[in-house]
C-alpha positions in Angstrom: 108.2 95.6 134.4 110.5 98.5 133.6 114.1 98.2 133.2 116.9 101.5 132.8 117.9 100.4 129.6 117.9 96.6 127.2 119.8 96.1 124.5 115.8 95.0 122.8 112.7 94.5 124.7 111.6 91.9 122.3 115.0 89.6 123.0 114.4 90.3 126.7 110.9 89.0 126.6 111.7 85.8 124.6 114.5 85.0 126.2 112.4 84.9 129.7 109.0 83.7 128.1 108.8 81.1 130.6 108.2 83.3 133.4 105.9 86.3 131.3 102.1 85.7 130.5 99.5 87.3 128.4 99.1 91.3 129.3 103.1 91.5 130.4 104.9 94.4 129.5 108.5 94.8 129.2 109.5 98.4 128.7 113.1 100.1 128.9 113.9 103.5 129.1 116.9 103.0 127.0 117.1 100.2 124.0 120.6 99.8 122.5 120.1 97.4 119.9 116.1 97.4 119.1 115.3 96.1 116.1 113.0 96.7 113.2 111.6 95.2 110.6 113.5 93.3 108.1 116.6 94.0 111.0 116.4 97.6 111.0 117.7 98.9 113.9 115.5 100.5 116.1 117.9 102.5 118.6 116.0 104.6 121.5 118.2 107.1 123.7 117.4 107.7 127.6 113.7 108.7 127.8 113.5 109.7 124.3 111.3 106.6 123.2 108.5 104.7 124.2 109.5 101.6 123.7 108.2 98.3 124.9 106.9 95.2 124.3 103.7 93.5 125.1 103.1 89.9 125.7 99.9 88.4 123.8 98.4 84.7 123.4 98.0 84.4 119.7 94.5 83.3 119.9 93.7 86.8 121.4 92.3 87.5 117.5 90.9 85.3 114.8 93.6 85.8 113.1 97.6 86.5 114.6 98.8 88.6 111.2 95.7 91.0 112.5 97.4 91.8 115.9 100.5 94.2 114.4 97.8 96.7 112.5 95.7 96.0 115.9 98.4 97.8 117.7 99.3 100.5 115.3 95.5 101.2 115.2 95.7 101.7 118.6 98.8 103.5 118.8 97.4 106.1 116.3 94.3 106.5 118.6 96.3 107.4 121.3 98.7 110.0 119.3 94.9 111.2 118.0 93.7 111.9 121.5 97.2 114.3 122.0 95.5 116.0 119.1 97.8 115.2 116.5 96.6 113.7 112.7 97.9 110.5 112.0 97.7 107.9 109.3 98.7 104.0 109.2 101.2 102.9 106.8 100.7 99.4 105.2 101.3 96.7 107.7 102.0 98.2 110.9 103.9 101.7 111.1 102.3 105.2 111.9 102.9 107.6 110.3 102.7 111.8 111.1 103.4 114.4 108.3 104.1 112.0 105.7 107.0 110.8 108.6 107.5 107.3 110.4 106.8 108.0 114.2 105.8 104.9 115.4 106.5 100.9 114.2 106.0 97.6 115.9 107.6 94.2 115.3 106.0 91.3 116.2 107.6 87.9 117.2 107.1 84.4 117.9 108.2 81.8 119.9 108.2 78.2 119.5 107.6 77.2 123.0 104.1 78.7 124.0 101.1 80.3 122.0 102.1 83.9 122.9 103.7 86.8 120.5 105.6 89.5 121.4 104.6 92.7 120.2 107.3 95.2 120.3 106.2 98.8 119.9 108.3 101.9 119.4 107.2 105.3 119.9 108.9 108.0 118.9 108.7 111.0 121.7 111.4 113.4 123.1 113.7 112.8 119.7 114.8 116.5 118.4 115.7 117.6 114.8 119.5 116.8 115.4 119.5 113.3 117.1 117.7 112.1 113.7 120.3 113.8 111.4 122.8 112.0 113.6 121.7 108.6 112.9 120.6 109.6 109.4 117.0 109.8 109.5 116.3 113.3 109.3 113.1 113.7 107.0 112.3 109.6 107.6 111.2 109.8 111.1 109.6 112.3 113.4 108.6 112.8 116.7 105.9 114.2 119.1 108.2 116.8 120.3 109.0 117.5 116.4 105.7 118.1 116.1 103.8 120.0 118.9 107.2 121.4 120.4 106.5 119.6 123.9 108.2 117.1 125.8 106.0 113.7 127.3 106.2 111.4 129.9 106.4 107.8 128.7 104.7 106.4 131.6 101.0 108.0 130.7 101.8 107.8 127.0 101.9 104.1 127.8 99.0 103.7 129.8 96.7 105.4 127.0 98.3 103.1 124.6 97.9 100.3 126.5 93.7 101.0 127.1 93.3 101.8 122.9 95.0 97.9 122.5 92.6 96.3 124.9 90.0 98.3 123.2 90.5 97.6 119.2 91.9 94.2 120.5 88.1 93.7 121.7 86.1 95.3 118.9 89.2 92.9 116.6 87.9 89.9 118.1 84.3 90.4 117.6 84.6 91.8 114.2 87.2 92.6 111.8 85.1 95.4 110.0 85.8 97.9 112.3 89.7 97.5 112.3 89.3 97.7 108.3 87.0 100.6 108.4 89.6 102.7 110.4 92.7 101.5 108.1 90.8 102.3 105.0 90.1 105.9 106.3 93.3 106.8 107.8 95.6 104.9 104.9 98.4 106.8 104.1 99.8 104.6 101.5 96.3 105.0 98.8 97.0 106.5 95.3 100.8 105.9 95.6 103.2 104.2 93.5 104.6 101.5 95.8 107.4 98.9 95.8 106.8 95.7 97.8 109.6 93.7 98.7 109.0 89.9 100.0 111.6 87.1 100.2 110.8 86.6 96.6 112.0 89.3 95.2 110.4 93.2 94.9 107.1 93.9 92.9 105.9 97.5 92.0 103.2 98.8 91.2 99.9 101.2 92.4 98.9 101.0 95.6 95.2 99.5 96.0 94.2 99.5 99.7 93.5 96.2 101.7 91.3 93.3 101.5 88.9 91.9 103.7 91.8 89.5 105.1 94.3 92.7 105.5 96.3 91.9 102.7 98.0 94.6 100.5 96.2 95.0 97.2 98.9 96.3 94.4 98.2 96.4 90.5 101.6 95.9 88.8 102.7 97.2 85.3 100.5 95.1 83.1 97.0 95.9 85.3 97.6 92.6 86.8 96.3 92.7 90.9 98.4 91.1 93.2 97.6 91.0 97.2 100.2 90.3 99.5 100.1 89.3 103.2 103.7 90.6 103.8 106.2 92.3 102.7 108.2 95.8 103.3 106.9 98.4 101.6 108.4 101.8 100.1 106.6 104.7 98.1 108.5 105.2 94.5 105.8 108.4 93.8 103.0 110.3 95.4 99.5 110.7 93.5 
C-alpha cells in the first residue's frame, strides 16, 4: 500500500499490525518524521526517497538480529545492478563513496511474531537539500552520484526480489550473507567508536563473527564483539 505522505512508515505499520501480514509493504512518497537509528530523524521530501517498510515474521531467519544486514545486503545488490559500487556499513547502513545512502530500522511489536523493517533509500536528493538539513558530505544520493533521476516504484520492486532472494539463501545458510559482508565491508582497517547503552568503547575495527557480531580490539589488544551498538569512524587506515 502506498500512501502520499506519513509522518513514519514504521509507526503506520505498527500502529495497524492487526490488519498487515508477512510480505506487506507500507511505502510513502513523503515521510515527515522517519526515524533512524538511536532516533535520528530520517526526513524524506516528495518523491525524493524510497522509503518504506516491509512486514516480516521473525521466524523468516534463524536468527531475527540477521534480518537488518539481510536487507541492506539486498539493498546494496540492487544499487549494484544500477551499476554503482557499494559497501555495507556495520549493522545495517549502505554506504556509496565513503557516504550513507541507504539505512534501515527495524522494530518490534509485542502483539504478533512479525518485525517491521523500515528501509530508506536515498534517490532524487540534490547537493543543496543535504546542506539544508546539514548533511552535506554524510549522506548521498543516486542522483548525486550518476547525475540521473529514478522512479521509486521499480527501484522498489528490484529491492523487494534481492530480499526474497538473500532472505532464502539467509535461511538456508548464514555463510553466504557473511561471505558478502566480509567482501564489501566498508568499516575494515578503521579506527571505530561503538556506542551501546553502556557507555562508548573504541578501538580497531575487526570485521564480524560467524553470529554477525562486531569484532573491535580496544586500547590494551583486548577483543571485544558486540551484537549492537552505533558505530562511528574516529580514523581511516
Amino acid at each position: 500500500m502506498t500512501f502520499p505522505s506519513l509522518p513514519s512508515t514504521n509507526t503506520w505499520a505498527i500502529e495497524n499490525i492487526s490488519s498487515l501480514s508477512h510480505g506487506d509493504v507500507v511505502m510513502t512518497n513523503e515521510q515527515t518524521a522517519g526515524r533512524g537509528r538511536f532516533n535520528r530523524p530520517w526526513i524524506s521530501g516528495q518523491n525524493k526517497c524510497l522509503t518504506f517498510s516491509l512486514v516480516l515474521k521473525n521466524s523468516i531467519l534463524p536468527d531475527p538480529a540477521l534480518i537488518p544486514p539481510c536487507i541492506a545486503s539486498a539493498v546494496r545488490a540492487a544499487l549494484v545492478s544500477l551499476g554503482m559500487e557499494v559497501k555495507l556499513k556495520w549493522p545495517n547502513d549502505v554506504m556509496v563513496n565513503n557516504r550513507k545512502i541507504a539505512g534501515i530500522l527495524c522494530e518490534t511489536t509485542d502483539a504478533t511474531n512479525l518485525i517491521v523493517a523500515g528501509t530508506g533509500i536515498n534517490i532524487n536528493i540534490n547537493s543543496e537539500d543535504f546542506e539544508r538539513t546539514g548533511l552535506a558530505g554524510i549522506a548521498t544520493s543516486l542522483l548525486i552520484e550518476t547525475g540521473n533521476k529514478y522512479d521509486t516504484d521499480n527501484l522498489l520492486s528490484n529491492v523487494l526480489k534481492k530480499v526474497e532472494k538473500t532472505a532464502d539463501s539467509t535461511a538456508e545458510n548464514i555463510s553466504g550473507l557473511l561471505k558478502e559482508w566480509r567482501k564489501n565491508d566498508w568499516l575494515i582497517q578503521r579506527d571505530i567508536t561503538v556506542k551501546t547503552a553502556k557507555g562508548s568503547i573504541s578501538g580497531k575495527y575487526e570485521g564480524i563473527d560467524n553470529s554477525f557480531h562486531l569484532i573491535l580490539k580496544d586500547g590494551n589488544e583486548q577483543t571485544q564483539t558486540f551484537a549492537s551498538g552505533d558505530v562511528s569512524v574516529t580514523s581511516d587506515q
